[in-house]
C-alpha positions as CSV (number, residue, x, y, z in Angstrom):
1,X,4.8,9.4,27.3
2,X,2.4,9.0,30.6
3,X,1.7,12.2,30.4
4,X,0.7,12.4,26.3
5,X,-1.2,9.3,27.0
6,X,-3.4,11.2,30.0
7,X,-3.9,14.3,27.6
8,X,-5.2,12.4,25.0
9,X,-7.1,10.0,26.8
10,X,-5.1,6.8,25.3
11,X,-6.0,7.8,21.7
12,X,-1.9,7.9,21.3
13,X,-1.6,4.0,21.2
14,X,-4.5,3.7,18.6
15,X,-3.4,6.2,16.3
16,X,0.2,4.1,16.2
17,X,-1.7,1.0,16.0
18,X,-3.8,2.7,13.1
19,X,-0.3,3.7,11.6
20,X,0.9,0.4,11.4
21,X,-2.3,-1.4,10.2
22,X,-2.1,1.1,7.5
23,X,1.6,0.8,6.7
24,X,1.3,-3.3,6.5
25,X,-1.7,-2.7,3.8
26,X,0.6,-0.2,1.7
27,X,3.5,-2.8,2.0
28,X,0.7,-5.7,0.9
29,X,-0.3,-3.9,-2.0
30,X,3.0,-2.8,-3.0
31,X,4.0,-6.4,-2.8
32,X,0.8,-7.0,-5.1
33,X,1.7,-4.4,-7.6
34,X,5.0,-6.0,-7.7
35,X,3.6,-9.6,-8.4
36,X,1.9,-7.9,-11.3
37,X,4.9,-6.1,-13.0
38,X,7.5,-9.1,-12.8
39,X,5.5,-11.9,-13.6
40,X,2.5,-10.6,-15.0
41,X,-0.3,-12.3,-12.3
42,X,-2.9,-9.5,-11.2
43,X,-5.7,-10.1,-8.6
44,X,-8.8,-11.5,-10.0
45,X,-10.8,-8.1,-9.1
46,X,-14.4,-10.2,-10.3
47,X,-14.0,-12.8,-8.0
48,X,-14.3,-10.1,-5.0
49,X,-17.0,-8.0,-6.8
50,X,-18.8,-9.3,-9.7
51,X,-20.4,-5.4,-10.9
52,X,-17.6,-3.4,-12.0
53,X,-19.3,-0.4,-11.1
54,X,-19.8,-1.5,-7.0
55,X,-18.4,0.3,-4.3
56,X,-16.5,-2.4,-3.3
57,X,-14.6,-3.1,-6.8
58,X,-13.7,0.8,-7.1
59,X,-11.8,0.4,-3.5
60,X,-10.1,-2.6,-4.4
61,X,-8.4,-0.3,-7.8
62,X,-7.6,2.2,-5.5
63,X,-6.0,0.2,-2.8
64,X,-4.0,-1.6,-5.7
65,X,-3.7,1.7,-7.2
66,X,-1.9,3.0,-4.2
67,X,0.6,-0.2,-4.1
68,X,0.9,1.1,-8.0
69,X,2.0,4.8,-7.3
70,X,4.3,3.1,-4.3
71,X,6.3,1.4,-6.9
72,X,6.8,3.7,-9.2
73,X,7.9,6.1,-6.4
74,X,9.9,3.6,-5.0
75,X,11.4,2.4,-8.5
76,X,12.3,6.4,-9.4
77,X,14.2,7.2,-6.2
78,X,16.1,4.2,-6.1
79,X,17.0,4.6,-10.3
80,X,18.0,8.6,-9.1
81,X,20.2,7.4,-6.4
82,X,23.9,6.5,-6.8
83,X,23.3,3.3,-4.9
84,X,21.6,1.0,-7.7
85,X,21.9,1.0,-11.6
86,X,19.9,-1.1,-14.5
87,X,21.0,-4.7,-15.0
88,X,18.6,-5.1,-18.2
């Protein structure tokens, strides 16, 4: 591990630190996405960015977008799998 760490002049720790800051905002805005489907509460996108059309507002969508896809990823897997089965 030294020696991948001299080759690469430490960029190996920041690239797993870049990994997990990047897997915690996934896991936020899958928890988000979450929030929205069960109890109907969604993040107040105008508060953050009052112009629809700013750069800003079309990130936020696409990092709750992301959390979105997550989900339903998540939801199909776990409905194809023998492990889980519908309650409602």
């Amino acid at each position: 591990m030294l020696f991948l760490n001299l080759l690469t002049f430490g960029l190996w720790g920041k690239i797993g630190r870049l990994t997990h800051y990047a897997f915690d905002a996934v896991l936020i805005s899958t928890v988000l996405a979450g929030m929205r489907r069960s109890t109907g509460l969604s993040l107040d996108t105008e508060r953050i960015s009052p112009d629809k059309a700013s750069e800003v507002s079309k990130w936020v969508d696409r990092y709750l977008g992301v959390g979105e896809w997550v989900m339903d990823q998540s939801t199909a897997v776990a409905g194809a799998s023998g492990w889980f089965r519908r309650t409602r």
